[in-house]
C-alpha positions in Angstrom: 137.5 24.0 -16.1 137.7 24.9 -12.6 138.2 21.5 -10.2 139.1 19.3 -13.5 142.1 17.1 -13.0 143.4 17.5 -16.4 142.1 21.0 -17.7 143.2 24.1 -19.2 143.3 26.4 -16.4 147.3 24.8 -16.3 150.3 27.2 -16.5 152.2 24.7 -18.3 150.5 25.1 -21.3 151.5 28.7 -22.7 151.5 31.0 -25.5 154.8 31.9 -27.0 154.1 35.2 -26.2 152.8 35.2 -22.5 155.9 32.8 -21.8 158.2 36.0 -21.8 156.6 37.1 -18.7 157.6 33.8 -16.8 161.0 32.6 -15.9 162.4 29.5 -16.9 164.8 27.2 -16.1 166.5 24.4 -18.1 168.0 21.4 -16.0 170.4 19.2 -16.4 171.7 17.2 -14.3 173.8 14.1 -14.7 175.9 15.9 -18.0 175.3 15.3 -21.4 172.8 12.1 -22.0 175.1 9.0 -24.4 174.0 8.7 -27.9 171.0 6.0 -28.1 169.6 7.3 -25.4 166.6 8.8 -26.2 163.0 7.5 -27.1 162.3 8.8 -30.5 159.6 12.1 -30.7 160.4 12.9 -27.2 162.2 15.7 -25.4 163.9 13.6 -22.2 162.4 14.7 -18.6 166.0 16.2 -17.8 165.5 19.1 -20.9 161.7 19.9 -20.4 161.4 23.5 -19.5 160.0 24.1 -15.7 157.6 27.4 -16.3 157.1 29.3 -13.0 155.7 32.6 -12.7 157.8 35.6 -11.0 156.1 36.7 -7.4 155.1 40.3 -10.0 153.2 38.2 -12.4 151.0 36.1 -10.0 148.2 38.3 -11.2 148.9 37.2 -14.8 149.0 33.4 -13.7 145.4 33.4 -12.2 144.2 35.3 -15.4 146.0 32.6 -17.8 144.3 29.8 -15.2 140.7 31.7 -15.2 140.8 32.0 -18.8 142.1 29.2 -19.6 139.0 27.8 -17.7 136.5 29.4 -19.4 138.2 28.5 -23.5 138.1 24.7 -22.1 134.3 25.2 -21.1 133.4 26.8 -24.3 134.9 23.7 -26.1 133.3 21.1 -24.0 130.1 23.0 -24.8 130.4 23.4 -28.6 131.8 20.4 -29.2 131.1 17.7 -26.6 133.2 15.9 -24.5 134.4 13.2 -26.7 136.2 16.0 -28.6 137.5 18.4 -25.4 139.1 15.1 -24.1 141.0 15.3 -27.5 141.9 18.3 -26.9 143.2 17.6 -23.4 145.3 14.5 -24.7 147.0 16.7 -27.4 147.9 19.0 -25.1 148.9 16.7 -22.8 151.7 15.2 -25.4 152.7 18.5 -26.3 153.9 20.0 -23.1 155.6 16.2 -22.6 157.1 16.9 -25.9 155.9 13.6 -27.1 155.9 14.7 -31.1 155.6 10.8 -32.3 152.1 10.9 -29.9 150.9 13.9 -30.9 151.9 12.9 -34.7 149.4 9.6 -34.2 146.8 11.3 -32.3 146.4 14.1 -35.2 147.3 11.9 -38.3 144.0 10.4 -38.3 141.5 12.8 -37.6 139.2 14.0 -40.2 140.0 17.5 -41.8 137.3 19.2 -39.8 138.1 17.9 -37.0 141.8 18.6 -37.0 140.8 22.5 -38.6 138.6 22.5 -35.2 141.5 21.1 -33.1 143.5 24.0 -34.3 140.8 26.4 -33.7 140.8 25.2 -30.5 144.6 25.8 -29.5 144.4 29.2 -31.2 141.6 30.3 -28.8 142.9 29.7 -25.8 146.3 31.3 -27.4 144.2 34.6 -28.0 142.6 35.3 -24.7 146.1 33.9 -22.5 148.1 36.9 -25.2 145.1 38.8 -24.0 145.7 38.0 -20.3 149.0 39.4 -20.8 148.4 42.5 -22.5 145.9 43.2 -19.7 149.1 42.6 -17.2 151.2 45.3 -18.8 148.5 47.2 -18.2 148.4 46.5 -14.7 152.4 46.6 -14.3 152.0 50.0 -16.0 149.1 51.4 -13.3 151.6 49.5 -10.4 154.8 52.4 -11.6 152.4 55.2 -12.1 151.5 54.5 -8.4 154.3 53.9 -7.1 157.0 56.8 -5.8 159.9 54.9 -6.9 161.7 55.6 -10.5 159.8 55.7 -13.4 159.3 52.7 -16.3 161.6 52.1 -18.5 160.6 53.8 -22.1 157.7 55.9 -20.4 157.1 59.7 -21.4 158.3 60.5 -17.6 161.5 58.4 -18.0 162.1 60.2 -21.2 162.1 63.6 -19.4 163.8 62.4 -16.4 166.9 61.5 -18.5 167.1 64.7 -20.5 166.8 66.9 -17.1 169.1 64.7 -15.6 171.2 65.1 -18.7 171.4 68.9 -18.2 168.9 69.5 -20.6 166.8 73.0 -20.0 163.6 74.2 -20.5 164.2 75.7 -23.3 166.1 73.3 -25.2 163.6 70.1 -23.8 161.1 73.2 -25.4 163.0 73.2 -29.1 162.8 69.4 -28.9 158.9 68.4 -28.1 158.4 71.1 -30.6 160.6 69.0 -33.0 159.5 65.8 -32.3 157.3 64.1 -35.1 156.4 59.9 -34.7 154.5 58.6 -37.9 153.3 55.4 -37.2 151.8 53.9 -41.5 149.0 51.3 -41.2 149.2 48.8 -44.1 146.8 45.7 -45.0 148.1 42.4 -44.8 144.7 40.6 -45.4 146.8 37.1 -44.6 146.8 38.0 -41.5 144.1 40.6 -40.5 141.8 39.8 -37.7 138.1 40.1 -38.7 136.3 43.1 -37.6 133.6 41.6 -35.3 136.3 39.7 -33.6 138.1 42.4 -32.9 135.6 44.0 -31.7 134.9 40.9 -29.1 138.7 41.4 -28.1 138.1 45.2 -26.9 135.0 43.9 -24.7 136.9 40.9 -23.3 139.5 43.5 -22.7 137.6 46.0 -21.2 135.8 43.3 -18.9 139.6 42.1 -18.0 140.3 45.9 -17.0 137.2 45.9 -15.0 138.6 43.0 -13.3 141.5 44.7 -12.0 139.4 47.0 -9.4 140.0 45.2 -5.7 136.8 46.5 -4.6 134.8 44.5 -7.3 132.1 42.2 -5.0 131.7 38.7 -5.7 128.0 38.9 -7.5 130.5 41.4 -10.4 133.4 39.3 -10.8 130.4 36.1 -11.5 128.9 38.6 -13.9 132.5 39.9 -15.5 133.3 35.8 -16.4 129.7 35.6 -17.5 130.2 38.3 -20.2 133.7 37.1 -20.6 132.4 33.3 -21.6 129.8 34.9 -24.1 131.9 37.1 -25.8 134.7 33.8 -26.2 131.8 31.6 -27.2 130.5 34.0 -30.0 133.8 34.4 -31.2 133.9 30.7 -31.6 130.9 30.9 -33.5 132.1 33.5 -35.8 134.1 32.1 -39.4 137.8 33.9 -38.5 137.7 34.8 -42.0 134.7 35.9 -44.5 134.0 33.3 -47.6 134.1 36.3 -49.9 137.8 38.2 -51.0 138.5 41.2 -48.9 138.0 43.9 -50.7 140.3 47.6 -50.3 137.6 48.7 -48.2 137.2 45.3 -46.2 141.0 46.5 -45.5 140.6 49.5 -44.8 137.8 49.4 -41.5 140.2 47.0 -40.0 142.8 49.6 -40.2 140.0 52.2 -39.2 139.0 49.5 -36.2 142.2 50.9 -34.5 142.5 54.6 -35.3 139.4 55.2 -34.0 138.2 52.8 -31.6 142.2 53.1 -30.2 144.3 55.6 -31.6 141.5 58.4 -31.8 141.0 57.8 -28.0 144.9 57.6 -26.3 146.1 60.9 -28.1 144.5 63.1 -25.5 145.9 61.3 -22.5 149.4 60.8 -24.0 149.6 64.6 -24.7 148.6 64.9 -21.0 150.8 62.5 -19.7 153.6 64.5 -21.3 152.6 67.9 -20.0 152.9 66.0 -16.3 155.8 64.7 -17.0 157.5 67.8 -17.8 156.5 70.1 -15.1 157.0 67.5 -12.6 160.6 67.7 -13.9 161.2 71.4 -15.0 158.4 73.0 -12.9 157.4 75.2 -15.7 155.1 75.2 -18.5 156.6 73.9 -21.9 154.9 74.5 -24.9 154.3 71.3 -26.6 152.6 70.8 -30.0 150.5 67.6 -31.6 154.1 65.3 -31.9 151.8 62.2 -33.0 150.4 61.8 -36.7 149.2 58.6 -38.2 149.2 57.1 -42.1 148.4 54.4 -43.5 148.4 52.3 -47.3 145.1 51.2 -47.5 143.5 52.8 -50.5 146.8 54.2 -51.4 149.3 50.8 -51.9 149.3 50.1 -55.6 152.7 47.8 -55.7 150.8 45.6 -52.7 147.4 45.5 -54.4 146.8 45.8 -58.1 143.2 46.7 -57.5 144.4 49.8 -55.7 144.1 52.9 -57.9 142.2 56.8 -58.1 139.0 55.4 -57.2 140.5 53.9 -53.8 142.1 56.8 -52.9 139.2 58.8 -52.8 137.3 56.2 -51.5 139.2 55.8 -48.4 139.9 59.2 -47.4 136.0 59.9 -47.9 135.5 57.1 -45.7 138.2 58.6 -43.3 136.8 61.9 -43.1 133.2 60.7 -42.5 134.8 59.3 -39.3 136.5 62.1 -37.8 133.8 64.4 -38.6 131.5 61.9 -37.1 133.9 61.6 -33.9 134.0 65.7 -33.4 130.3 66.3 -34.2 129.8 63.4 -30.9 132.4 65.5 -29.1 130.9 68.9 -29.9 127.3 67.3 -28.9 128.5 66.3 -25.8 130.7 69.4 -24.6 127.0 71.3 -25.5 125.3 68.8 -22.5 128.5 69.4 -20.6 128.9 73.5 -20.6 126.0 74.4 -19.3 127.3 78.1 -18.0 125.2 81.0 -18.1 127.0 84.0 -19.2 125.0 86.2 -16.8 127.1 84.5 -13.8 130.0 83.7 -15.3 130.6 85.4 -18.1 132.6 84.9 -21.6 134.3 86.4 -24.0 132.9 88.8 -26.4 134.7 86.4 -29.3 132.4 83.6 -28.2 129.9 85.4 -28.2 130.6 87.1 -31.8 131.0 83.3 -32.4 127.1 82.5 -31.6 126.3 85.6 -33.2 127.7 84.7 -36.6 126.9 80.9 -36.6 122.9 81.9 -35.3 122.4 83.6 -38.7 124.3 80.8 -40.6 122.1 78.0 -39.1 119.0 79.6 -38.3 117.4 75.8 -38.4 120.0 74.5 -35.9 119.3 77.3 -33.8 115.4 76.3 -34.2 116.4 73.4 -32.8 117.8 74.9 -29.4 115.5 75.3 -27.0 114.8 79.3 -25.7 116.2 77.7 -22.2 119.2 77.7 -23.3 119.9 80.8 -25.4 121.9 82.3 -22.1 124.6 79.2 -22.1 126.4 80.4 -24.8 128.8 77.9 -24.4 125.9 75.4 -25.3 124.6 77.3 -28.0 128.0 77.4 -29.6 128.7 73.7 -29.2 125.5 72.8 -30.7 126.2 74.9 -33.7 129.2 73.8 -34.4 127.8 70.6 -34.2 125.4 71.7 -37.1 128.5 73.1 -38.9 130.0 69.9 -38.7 127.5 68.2 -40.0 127.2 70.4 -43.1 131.1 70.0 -43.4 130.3 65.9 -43.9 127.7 67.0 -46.5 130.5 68.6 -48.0 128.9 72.3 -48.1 131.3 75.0 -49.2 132.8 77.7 -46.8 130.9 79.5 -45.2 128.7 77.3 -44.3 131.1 73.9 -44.1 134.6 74.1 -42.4 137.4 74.7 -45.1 140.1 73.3 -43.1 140.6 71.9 -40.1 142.3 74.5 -38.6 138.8 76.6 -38.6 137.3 74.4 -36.0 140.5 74.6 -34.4 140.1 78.6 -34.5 137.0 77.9 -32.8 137.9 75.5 -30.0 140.7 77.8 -29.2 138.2 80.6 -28.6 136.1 78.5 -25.9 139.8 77.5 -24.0 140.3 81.3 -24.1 137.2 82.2 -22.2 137.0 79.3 -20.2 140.6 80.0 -18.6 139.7 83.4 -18.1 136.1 83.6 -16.4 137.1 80.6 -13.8 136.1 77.8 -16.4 139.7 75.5 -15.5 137.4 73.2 -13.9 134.3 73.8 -15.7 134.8 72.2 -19.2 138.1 73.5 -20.2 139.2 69.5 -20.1 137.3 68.3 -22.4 137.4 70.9 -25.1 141.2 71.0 -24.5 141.0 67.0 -25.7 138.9 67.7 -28.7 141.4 70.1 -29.8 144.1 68.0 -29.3 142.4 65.5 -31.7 141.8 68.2 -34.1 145.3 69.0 -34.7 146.6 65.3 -34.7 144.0 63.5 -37.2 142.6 67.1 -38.8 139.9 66.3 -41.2 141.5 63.2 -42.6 142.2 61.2 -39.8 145.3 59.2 -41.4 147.8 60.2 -44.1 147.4 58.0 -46.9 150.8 57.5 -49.2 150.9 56.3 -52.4 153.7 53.1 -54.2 154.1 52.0 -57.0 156.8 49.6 -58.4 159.9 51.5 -60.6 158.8 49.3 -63.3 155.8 49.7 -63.6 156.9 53.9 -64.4 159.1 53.0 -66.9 156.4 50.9 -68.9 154.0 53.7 -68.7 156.9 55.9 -70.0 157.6 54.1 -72.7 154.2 53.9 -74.3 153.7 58.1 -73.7 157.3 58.8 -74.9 156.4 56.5 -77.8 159.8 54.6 -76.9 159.2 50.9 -76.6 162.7 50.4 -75.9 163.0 52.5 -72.5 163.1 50.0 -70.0 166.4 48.7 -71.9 168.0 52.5 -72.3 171.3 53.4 -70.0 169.6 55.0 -66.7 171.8 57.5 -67.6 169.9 58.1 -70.5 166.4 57.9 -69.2 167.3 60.7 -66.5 168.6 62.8 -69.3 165.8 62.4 -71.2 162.9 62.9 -68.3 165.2 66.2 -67.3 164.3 67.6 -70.6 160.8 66.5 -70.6 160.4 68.7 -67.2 162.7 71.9 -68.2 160.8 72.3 -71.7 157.1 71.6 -70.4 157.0 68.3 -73.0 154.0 66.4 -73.3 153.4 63.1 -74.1 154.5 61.9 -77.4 152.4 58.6 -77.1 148.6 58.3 -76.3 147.7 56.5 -73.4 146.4 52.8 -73.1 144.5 52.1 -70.7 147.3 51.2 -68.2 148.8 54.3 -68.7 145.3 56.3 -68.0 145.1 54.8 -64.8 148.5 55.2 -63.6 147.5 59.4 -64.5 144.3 59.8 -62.8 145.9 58.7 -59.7 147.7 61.9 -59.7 144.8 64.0 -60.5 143.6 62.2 -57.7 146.2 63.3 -56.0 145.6 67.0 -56.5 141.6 66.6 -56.2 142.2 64.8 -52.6 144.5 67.6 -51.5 141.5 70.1 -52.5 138.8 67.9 -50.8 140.4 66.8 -47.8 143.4 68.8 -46.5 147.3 69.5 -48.0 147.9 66.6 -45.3 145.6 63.7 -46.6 148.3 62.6 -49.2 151.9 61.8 -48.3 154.5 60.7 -50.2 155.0 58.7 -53.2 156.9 56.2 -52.8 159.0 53.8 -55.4 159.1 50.5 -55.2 162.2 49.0 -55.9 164.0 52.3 -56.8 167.6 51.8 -58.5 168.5 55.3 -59.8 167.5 59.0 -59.7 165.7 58.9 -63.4 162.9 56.0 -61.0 162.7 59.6 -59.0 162.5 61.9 -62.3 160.0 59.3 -63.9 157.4 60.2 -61.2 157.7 63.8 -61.2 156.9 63.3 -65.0 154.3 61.5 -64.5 152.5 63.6 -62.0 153.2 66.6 -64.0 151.0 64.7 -66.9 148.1 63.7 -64.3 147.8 67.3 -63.7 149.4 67.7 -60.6 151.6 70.5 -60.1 152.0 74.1 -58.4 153.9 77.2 -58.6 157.4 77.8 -57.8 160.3 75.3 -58.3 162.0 74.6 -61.5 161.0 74.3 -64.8 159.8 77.6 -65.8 158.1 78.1 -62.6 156.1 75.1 -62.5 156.6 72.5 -59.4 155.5 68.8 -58.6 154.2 69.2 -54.9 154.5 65.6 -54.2 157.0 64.3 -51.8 159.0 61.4 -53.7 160.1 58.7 -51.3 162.7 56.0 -53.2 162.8 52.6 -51.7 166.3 50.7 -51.6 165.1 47.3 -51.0 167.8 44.7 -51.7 171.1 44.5 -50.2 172.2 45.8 -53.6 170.0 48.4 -53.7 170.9 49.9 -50.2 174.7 49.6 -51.2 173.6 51.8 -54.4 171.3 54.3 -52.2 173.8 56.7 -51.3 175.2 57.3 -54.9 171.5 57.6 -56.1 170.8 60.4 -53.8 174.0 61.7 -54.3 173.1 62.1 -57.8 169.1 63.7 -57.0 170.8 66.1 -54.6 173.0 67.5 -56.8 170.7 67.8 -59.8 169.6 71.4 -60.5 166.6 70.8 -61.3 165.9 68.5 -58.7 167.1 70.4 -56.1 164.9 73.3 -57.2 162.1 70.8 -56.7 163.6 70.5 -53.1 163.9 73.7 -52.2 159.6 74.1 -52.9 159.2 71.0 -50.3 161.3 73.3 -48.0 164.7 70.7 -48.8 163.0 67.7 -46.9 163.5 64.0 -48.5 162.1 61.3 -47.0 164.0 57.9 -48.0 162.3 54.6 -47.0 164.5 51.6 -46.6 162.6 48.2 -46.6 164.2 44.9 -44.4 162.2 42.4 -45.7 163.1 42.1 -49.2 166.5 42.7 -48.0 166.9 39.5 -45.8 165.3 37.3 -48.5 168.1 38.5 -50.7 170.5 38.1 -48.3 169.9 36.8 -45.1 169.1 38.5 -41.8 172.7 39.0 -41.0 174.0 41.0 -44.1 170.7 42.9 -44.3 171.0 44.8 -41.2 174.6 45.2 -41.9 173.5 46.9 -44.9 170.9 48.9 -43.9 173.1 50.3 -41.3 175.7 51.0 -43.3 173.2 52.6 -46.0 171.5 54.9 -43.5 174.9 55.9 -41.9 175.9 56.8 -45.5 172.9 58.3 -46.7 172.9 60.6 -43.7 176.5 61.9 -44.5 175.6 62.7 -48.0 172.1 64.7 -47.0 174.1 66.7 -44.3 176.8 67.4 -47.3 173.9 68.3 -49.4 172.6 70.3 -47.1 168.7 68.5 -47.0 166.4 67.5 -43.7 166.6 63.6 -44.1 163.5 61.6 -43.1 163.8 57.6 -42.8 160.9 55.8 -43.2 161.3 52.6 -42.0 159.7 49.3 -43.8 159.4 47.4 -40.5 157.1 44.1 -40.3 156.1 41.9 -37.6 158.8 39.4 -37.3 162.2 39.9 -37.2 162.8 38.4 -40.1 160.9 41.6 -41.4 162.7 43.9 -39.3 160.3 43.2 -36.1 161.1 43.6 -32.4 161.5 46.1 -29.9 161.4 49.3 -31.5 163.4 51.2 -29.0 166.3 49.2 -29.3 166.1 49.5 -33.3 166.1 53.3 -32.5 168.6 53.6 -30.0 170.9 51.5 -32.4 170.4 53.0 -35.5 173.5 55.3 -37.2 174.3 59.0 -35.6 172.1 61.6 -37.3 169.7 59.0 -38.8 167.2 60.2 -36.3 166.9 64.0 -36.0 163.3 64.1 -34.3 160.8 62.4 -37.2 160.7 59.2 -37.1 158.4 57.0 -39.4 157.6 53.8 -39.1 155.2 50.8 -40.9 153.1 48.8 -38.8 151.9 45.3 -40.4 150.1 42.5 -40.1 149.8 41.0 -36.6 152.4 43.8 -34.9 149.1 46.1 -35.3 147.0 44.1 -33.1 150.0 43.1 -30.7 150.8 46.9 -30.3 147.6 49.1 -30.5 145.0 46.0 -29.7 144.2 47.4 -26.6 144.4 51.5 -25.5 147.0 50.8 -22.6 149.6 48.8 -25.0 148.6 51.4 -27.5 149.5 53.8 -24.8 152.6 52.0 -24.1 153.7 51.4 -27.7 153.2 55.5 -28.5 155.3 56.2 -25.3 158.3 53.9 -26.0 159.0 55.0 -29.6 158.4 58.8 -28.4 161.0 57.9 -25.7 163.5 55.9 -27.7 163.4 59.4 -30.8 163.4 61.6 -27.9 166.7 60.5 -26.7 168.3 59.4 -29.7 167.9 63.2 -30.7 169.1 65.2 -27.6 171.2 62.5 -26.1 173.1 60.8 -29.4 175.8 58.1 -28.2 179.2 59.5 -28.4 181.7 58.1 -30.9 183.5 54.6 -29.9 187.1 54.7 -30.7 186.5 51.2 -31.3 184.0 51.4 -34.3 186.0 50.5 -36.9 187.5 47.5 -35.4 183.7 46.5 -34.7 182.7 47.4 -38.6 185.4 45.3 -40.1 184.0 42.1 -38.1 181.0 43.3 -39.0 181.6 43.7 -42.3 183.0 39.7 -42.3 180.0 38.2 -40.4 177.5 39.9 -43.0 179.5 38.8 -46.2 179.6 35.2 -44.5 176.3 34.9 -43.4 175.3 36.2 -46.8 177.6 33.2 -48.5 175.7 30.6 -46.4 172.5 31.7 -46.6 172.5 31.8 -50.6 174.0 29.0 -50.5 171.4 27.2 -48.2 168.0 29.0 -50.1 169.2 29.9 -53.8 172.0 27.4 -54.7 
C-alpha cells in the first residue's frame, strides 16, 4: 500500500527466488557472540541479512515495491483490515527472525484463517517471482541493445564462441543441422498450477511487459495497475486447486497451456534469432533445419499413473492434433487477409497457381465461399483453401481431400516462399508464411511426442500369465532373456490367455501402431522401462509389442521388426553401476542388434536422479550417474551405436534441478553428441517456459550449452584420475552417512 508505514511494498520481504537478483551481505562485527547469548527463536541483529538491490536491478526493486503494493490492497480488501494487520505483524517477525513470535502469533489462529494467511504470503510470492521473470526479460532486451558482448548462454554467444573457435561455415553448417533439443513435459498434479490461473499469470505478464515502454503516459501506467489489481484479485478469488481429482486430461491442457500459448509462439523467433546470429558472425547464409522438438507423458506415463493406458493415448494426441490444426488453420486465415497481391501486377508461380487450380475443384464449397473480388489474389485464394483443407484434415477426411502428413502442407507453404522470393514478395508476406512453416516442421500434426513407461515388473507379470509360467518373475534373468529370444526368432505366441491386466497392457501397443497411422511416425516415442535391471526387461517389451500387433518389416526374426524405440531406465545407484554391462549385453545380441540396425543403430538410454539420491544421497548419485554415462558412452562407441541420453531431471536439485547449462557443460566426453533430451517437471515448467521471454531464454541456454559441448568438448585433464579417486571416496562416504541418517 503505497504511503503505509508498515506495508508490503518493502524490499525486505522477498521471495527465495527474486532474492538471487540482490546482493547481500552478512555482518559481523565484534567476532563470534559467547554461548548464552542469544534470546531464544531469534536470529541476533549482528547475522540478519541486509538485502540491497544492485544499481541493474533498480527496475526490479520498484516492480517488487509496486506489486507488492497492489497483493497488500487486495488483502485489505478481501479480508479486512483486522486480518491485513495480521499479515503485516507476521511478516514483520519473520524478516526479524523472531520464530518464537511468529510460532505464538500463528499457533492460535483458526484453520481458515491460518490456510488464508498462507494464501496470503504465497500471493505476494507469485507476482514478486513474476516481477523478476519480467526483469530477465528486461536485462535480456538491455544486451540485445547494447553493442557490447553478447549474454552469456544466448544463441549469438553460442556462435560467437564457435567462430572465435575457428569453427567454419561449413562445419558450424554440419552442426545446426545436427543439433536436436527435446524438451518431455510430464504431470505432476501435486504441484500443477490451475489452468485459469495460469492464464491470469500471462496477462499480469503481458501488462508487466507493457510496462516496460518509457513512453507509456501517466493515464496507461493508472490503467496497466488497474488491470494488474483485477487480474491479482480474481486469482484470489479462484480455489488454487479444483475439489474434484485431476483427471489425465485435466493434466494434460496444463501441459498444453504452455506448448501452445508459449512454446507454439517462441519457435519462430528463436529460429530467427539464430539465422542473425549466424550471418552476423560468418556473413553467409547457413542452412539451418527445425533443431527444437517437444514431448511430453501425459496420456502416455503408465508407471506415474495407473489410470493411464490405450484409451489415453489416443485421447491426448487427438486432443493434440485438434490444437495444431486449429493454430495453422488461424495462421492460414490470416496470411489469406495478409496476401492480398494480384497476380496481374505482381505475378506468381505457375505451381501456385496449379496449387489453386487443384484445390478449387477439391473444395468447390470453400471456393463458394470466396468472394469473385478476390479470385485474382491467388495468394488469398490459396490461403483460404488450405484453410478449408485444414479443416477437413481435423475432421479427419482421407487424402485427397485431408492432409496425410504434415509434410504436405509443408509442400505447400514451400511453394508460396518460392514465388514470393521470386516476384519481389521478401517484404510482402514471405515473413509470416516463413513462421508458419517453421511451426509446421517443429510440432507437425501432433504437436508433442508422447512416450510411453511402464515399470519392468509390471512386463514380467504380464509375461508370466501369457507364457503360462507363474514362476517368471523368480527365473535366472539369464533365463528369461533366453527364453523371450526364442519367443521372437520362432514367431511364438502366447501360451497363456490374457486376463484382463494382460489385455490392457496389449492394446496399448496396438495403440501404438493405430496412433502412428492416425497421427504421424513422430507422435509416439520411445518406450521406456521403469526400473530396468537386465537386457531380458528390454526383450520382454519387444515381445510384448510384437503380441499387441505392433511390428514392421525388416529386422530380425524372419523379417519381422518391432519399430518401437526401447528406452531402459537405470534408476538406483545400483542400477546405474549395472547399466553398462546391460547394454553391453543388448548390443551384442544378434538379434537385438538386428532390431538396431531397423531404428538406424540409435538407443536412447534414460538415466533417472531422483530415485537415485533417495537410494543414496545426492553426493553418490551424481557420482554415479557420471560414472554410468561416461561408461555407457565407451561401450556404445565400441558397439558401434548413436547414444541418446535422456535425462530424468526434476525441479529441485535434489531431483537433478538447476542450471541446465552447467549440468551440460559438465557431463562426461561424448555423452552429448548434438541430441539432447531432457524432462521438465512440476514447478521447473512454469519457472522456465511461464512466460515467452524466459521460455525464449530457457530454449537458448540449453541450445547453447549442446552446442558447445558438441563442437568445443573440454580437453582431457591429466589430473582426472586423481580427481575420480576423491571422488570416488566422497560418494561412498556420503552414501555411508546418508543411509545411515534415513534407512538405519
Amino acid at each position: 500500500m503505497p504511503g503505509a508505514p508498515h506495508s508490503w511494498n518493502r524490499t525486505a520481504t522477498r521471495s527465495p527466488s527474486a532474492a538471487t537478483a540482490a546482493h547481500r551481505s552478512i555482518s559481523r562485527p565484534g567476532g563470534s557472540r559467547p554461548p548464552g547469548s542469544l534470546r531464544p527463536g531469534r536470529l541476533p541483529v549482528n547475522e540478519r541479512r541486509a538485502v540491497e538491490f544492485a544499481p541493474k536491478d533498480a527496475q526490479l526493486r520498484d516492480d517488487v515495491r509496486t506489486l507488492g503494493a497492489l497483493v497488500g490492497d487486495v488483502i485489505r480488501e478481501q479480508c479486512g483490515e483486522a486480518f491485513f494487520q495480521l499479515v503485516e505483524r507476521a511478516r514483520h517477525a519473520a524478516i526479524a527472525g523472531a520464530a518464537d513470535e511468529l510460532q505464538a502469533l500463528v499457533k492460535g489462529l483458526p484453520p481458515r484463517d491460518a490456510e488464508t494467511l498462507v494464501r496470503a504470503f504465497a500471493a505476494y510470492f507469485e507476482v514478486v517471482n513474476l516481477a523478476e521473470r519480467i526483469h530477465r526479460i528486461r536485462r535480456r532486451r538491455d544486451y540485445l541493445r547494447s553493442a557490447s558482448d553478447p549474454q552469456e548462454g544466448s544463441l549469438r554467444d553460442m556462435v560467437v564462441r564457435l567462430a572465435s573457435a575457428g569453427v567454419t561455415p561449413p562445419q558450424v553448417a554440419a552442426l545446426l543441422q545436427r543439433l536436436l533439443v527435446e524438451p518431455v513435459f510430464t504431470a505432476h498434479p501435486t504441484e500443477a498450477t490451475r489452468r485459469t490461473l495460469l492464464e491470469k499469470e500471462q496477462v499480469i505478464g503481458r501488462l508487466l511487459v507493457e510496462r516496460l515502454d518509457p513512453s507509456r503516459t501517466p493515464d496507461e501506467e493508472r490503467a496497466s495497475l488497474a488491470r494488474i489489481r483485477e487480474e491479482i484479485t480474481a486469482a484470489w478469488q479462484t480455489d488454487p486447486q479444483p475439489s474434484a481429482r485431476p483427471t489425465v486430461m485435466d493434466e494434460l491442457e496444463n501441459v498444453l497451456f504452455y506448448l501452445t500459448d508459449i512454446v507454439y509462439r517462441v519457435v519462430p523467433p528463436f529460429s530467427e534469432e539464430l539465422d542473425q546470429a549466424v550471418h552476423k558472425s560468418y556473413d553467409v547464409e547457413v542452412p539451418t533445419r527445425p533443431m527444437l522438438r517437444f514431448g511430453s507423458w501425459v496420456g502416455g506415463d503408465m508407471d506415474g499413473n495407473p489410470n493411464v493406458g490405450a484409451e489415453t493415448l489416443r485421447a491426448a494426441l487427438a486432443r493434440q492434433r485438434e490444437l495444431a490444426l486449429g493454430r495453422y488453420r488461424a495462421e492460414a486465415t490470416e496470411l489469406a487477409r495478409r496476401l492480398s497481391q494480384s497476380g496481374a501486377l505482381t505475378g506468381v508461380s505457375d505451381a501456385v497457381r496449379e496449387g489453386v487450380a487443384a484445390y478449387s475443384a477439391l473444395f468447390p464449397r470453400a471456393l463458394a465461399t470466396i468472394p469473385a473480388r478476390y479470385h485474382d489474389m491467388p495468394y488469398r485464394v490459396l490461403f483460404r483453401l488450405i484453410a478449408a483443407r485444414l479443416e477437413a484434415t481435423r475432421r479427419d477426411a482421407p487424402p485427397p481431400e485431408g492432409y496425410g502428413a504434415a509434410a504436405e502442407l509443408e509442400r505447400d507453404l514451400g511453394l508460396v516462399i518460392a514465388s514470393l522470393r521470386t516476384h519481389r514478395g521478401e517484404h510482402a508476406g514471405l515473413f509470416g508464411v516463413q513462421r508458419l512453416l517453421r511451426r509446421v516442421e517443429t510440432f507437425g500434426f501432433h504437436l508433442a511426442t508422447i512416450d510411453l513407461r511402464q515399470h519392468a515388473h509390471v512386463h514380467r507379470a504380464v509375461l508370466a500369465t501369457l507364457l503360462k509360467d507363474p514362476d517368471w518373475n523368480d527365473r535366472p534373468a539369464p533365463d528369461r532373456l533366453a527364453r523371450l529370444r526364442r519367443v521372437l526368432e520362432q514367431g511364438e505366441q502366447p501360451a497363456g490367455a490374457p486376463d484382463a491386466h494382460a489385455t490392457r497392457t496389449l492394446e496399448v501397443f496396438k495403440a501404438i501402431a493405430d496412433s502412428r497411422a492416425r497421427f504421424g511416425p513422430d507422435a509416439v516415442g520411445p518406450y521406456i522401462i521403469s526400473m530396468a535391471q537386465g537386457a531380458d526387461d528390454v526383450f520382454a517389451v519387444l515381445v510384448l509389442a510384437r503380441w499387441g500387433g505392433l511390428a514392421g518389416s525388416g529386422g530380425g526374426g524372419g523379417g519381422v521388426h518391432v519399430p518401437l524405440d526401447v528406452a531402459p531406465l537405470f534408476e538406483t545407484v545400483a542400477e546405474l553401476g549395472a547399466a553398462p554391462g546391460v547394454m553391453r549385453e543388448l548390443l551384442t545380441d544378434p538379434y537385438y542388434r538386428a532390431h538396431l540396425a531397423a531404428r538406424r543403430m540409435h538407443q536412447m538410454v534414460m538415466i533417472g536422479y531422483s530415485d537415485s539420491n533417495k537410494d543414496a544421497g545426492i553426493g553418490a548419485s551424481r557420482w554415479g550417474l557420471q560414472h554410468a554415462q561416461a561408461a555407457l558412452v565407451e561401450t556404445t562407441e565400441k558397439s558401434g551405436v548413436d547414444l541418446t541420453f535422456f535425462h530424468g531431471r526434476g525441479g529441485t536439485v535434489s531431483r537433478g534441478g538447476g542450471k541446465i547449462t552447467n549440468a551440460i557443460l559438465s557431463a562426461p566426453r561424448g555423452s552429448i553428441r548434438g541430441h539432447f533430451r531432457m524432462t521438465e517437471q512440476g514447478e521447473a515448467i512454469d519457472a522456465r517456459y511461464g512466460l515467452r521471454g524466459i521460455a525464449m531464454r530457457t530454449l537458448a541456454q540449453t541450445v547453447n550449452a549442446v552446442a558447445l559441448a558438441t563442437a568445443l568438448p573440454r580437453a582431457p585433464d591429466v589430473r582426472e584420475s586423481v580427481w575420480t579417486t576423491i571422488m570416488d571416496t566422497i560418494a561412498q562416504g556420503s552414501r555411508t552417512a546418508y543411509r545411515a541418517l534415513v534407512y538405519d
